[in-house]
N, C-alpha and C positions, 0 to 999 in steps of 0.2 A: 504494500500500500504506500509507505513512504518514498520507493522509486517511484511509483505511478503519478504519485503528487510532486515532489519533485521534477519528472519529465513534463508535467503541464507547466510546471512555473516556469522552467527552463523553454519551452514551448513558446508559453505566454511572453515574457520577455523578451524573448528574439523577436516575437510578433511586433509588438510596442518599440523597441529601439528603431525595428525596421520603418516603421507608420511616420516615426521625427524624421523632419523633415531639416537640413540645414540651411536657413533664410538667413543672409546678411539684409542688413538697413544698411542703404549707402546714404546717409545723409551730407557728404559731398558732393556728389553728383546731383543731389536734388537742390543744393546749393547752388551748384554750376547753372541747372534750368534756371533756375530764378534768375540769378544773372543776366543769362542770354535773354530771356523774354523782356527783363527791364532794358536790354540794350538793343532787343528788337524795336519795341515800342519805341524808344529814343529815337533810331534813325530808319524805319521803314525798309528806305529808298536801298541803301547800302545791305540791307541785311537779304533785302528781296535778291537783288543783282547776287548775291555770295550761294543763295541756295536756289537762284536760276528758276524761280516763279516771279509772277505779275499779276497784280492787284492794285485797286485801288487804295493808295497810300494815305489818304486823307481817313479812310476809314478805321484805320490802327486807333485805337484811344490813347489819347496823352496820359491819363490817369496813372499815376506813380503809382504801382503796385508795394505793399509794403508786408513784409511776410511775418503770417501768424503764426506764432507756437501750436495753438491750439487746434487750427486748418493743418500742419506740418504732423501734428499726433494724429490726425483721422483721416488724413490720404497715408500715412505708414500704416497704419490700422488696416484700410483697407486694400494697399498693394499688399499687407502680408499676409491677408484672411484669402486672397484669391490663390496667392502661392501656397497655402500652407491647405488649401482644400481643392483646388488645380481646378476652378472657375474662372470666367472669364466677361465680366455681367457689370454693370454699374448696381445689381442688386444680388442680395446676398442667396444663396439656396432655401434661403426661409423667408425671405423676400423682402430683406430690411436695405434701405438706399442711403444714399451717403450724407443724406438733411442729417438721419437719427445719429449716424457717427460721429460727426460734426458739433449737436447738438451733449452729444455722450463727453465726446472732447473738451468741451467747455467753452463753444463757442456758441453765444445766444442767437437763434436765429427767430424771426416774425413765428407766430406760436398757429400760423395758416400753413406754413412750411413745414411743420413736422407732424399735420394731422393725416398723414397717408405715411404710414412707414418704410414705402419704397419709393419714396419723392427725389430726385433727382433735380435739384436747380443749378448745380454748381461745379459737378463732375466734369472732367476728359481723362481717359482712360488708354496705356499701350500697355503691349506685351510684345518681349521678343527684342527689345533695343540694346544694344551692346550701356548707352549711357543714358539718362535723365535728357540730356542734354539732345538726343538723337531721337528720342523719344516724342521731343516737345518740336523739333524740327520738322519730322512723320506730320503731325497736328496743321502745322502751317504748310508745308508742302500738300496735305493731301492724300498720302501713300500710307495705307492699310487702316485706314480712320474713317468715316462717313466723311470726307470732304470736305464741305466747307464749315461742317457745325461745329467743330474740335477749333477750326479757324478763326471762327470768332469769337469762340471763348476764350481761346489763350489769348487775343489778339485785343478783346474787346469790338469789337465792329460791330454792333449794334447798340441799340440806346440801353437795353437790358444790360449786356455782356462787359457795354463803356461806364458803365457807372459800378461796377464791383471794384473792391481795393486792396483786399484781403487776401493773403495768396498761403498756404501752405504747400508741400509735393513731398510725397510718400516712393522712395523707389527700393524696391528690392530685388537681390538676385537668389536664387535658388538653382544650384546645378544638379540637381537630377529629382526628380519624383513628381513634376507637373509639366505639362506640356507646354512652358514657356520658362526661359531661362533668367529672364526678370518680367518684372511689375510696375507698372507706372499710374502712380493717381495723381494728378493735376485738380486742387482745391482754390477756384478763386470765388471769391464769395463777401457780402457782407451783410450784417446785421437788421435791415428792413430797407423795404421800397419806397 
């Protein structure tokens, strides 16, 4: 009896070591996106010419992005709940969306925002970018993203998307047990309309 229970635990444990997953947080590289988007926004013109698209430039928002601790804990939260359960969704397998995260993180949002628990106002989301940086690049190019919606969120181009300030980015990588080798959440967002 003692091997038999023994061999389960031994069993069991193998099972469980195997299931952990190893996630890094690259919070430099999600540094680095910040960067580049506040240095996108800054000069349009020059950033378009570098990664070889054309837009209209006037509709970039000047709006100084300034980044939130709070938005920075709930896009890691949610680049590392997709690597660590290998989805790939602005909502969660139990159908919780990135208001409630956001909200859980400590950032107050308008209390209409977080009455549907898979509300999405504020997300852009990659998988598969070697950097944060390459990630948020995908978003304004266009390449493996819905096009131009990722576009005007990171970029602000609309009245909506030009009036947020707030920015956090969650990036993780994960080399083997989900089928994307990093995680990118893009959080720009602010406190009421």
């Amino acid at each position: 009896m003692r091997i038999l229970t023994f061999m389960l635990l031994l069993l069991w444990s193998c099972a469980v070591s195997g299931q952990r997953k190893k996630i890094t947080v690259d919070k430099r590289s999600a540094k680095e996106a910040y960067i580049y988007l506040i240095a996108f926004r800054e000069n349009p013109q020059a950033m378009m010419r570098e990664l070889g698209v054309r837009f209209d430039a006037k509709q970039v928002s000047q709006v100084k992005l300034r980044w939130n601790n709070d938005l920075a804990k709930a896009a890691e939260a949610r680049a590392r709940d997709m690597a660590e359960r290998n989805y790939f969704e602005h909502t969660t397998p139990e159908g919780i969306g990135p208001n409630l995260y956001m909200v859980n993180a400590g950032y107050a949002l308008n209390a209409d925002w977080v009455k549907k628990k898979s509300a999405n106002n504020f997300e852009s989301i990659a998988a598969n970018h070697a950097t944060a940086v390459d990630g948020v690049k995908a978003f304004i190019i266009g390449k493996g993203s819905p096009g131009f919606m990722h576009r005007k969120h990171v970029l602000g181009m609309d009245a909506w998307n030009g009036s947020l300030q707030d920015i956090g980015i969650g990036f993780v990588r994960i080399p083997e047990g989900a089928t994307y080798k990093t995680y990118l959440s893009v959080i720009i967002a602010k406190h009421d309309w």
